[in-house]
N, C-alpha and C positions, 0 to 999 in steps of 0.2 A: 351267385354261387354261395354257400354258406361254407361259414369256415368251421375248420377241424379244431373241437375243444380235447387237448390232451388232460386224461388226471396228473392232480398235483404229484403226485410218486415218481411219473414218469416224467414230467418236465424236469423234477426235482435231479433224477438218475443224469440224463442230456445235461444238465448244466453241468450235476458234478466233474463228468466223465469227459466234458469240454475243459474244464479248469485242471484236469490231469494231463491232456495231452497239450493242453497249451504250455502246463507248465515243463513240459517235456521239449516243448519246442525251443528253449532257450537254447538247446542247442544249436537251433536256424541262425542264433546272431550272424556268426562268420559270412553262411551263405548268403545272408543277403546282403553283409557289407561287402562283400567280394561282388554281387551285382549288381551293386550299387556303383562301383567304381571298373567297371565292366573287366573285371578278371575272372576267369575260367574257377569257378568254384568246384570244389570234388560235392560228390550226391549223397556221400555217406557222410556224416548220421541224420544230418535232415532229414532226404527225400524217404527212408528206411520209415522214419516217423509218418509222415506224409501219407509215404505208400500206402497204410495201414485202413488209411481212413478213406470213406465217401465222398465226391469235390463236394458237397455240402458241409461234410462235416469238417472235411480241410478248409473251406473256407474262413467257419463258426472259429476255429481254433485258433486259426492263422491271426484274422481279425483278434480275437480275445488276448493272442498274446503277446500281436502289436501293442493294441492299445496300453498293455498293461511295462510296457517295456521293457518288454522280455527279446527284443532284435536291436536295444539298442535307442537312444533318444532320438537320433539323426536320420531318423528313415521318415519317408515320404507315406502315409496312410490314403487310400488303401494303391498307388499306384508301386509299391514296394511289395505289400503283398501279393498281389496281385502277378508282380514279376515272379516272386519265390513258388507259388504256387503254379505256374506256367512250368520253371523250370524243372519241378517237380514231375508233370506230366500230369496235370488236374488241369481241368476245363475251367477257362474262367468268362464270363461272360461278359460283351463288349463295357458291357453299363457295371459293369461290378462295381461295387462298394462295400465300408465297412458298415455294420449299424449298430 
C-alpha cells in the first residue's frame, strides 16, 4: 500500500495546532494525578479540552504533552495517557503507544 505524502504547509498547520492543544492540556495535570492515585477526578477542564478533538488527534496531543511534561514528572508514559484519554471518552487501542 503506498503511503500518504502530506505538503509541507499542512504538516506544518497539524504540528502547530498539536503544540497549542497540548499546551492547553496542562490543565490535564490534576486529572491524571487524581488517576493515578485512583480518586474520582471531576471531567472539567480536561475532558472539555479532549472533547474537542478526534481520538487521533487526542492521542497526538496527550502524547506531546506527556512527553513534554506538561502532566506532571511522575506519570507513567503512554499507560497514564492512555488512562486520561479512556477517561475522557476517546478510544484507545489495546497496543497504544506514545511515538
Amino acid at each position: 500500500m503506498a503511503s500518504i505524502t502530506y505538503p509541507r504547509s499542512i504538516t506544518a498547520v497539524f504540528i502547530l495546532l498539536s503544540l497549542v492543544f497540548a499546551t492547553e492540556l496542562v490543565l490535564c495535570a490534576g486529572t491524571v494525578q487524581s488517576l493515578r492515585a485512583n480518586t474520582p477526578p471531576d471531567r472539567f477542564p480536561c475532558c472539555v479540552i479532549i472533547d474537542r478533538l478526534s481520538n487521533d488527534e487526542a492521542r497526538v496531543c496527550a502524547c506531546s504533552a506527556a512527553t513534554r511534561g506538561f502532566f506532571g514528572n511522575a506519570i507513567t508514559i503512554p499507560q497514564d495517557v492512555a488512562r486520561l484519554l479512556t477517561f475522557c471518552g476517546k478510544t484507545v487501542a489495546a497496543n497504544f503507544a506514545c511515538s
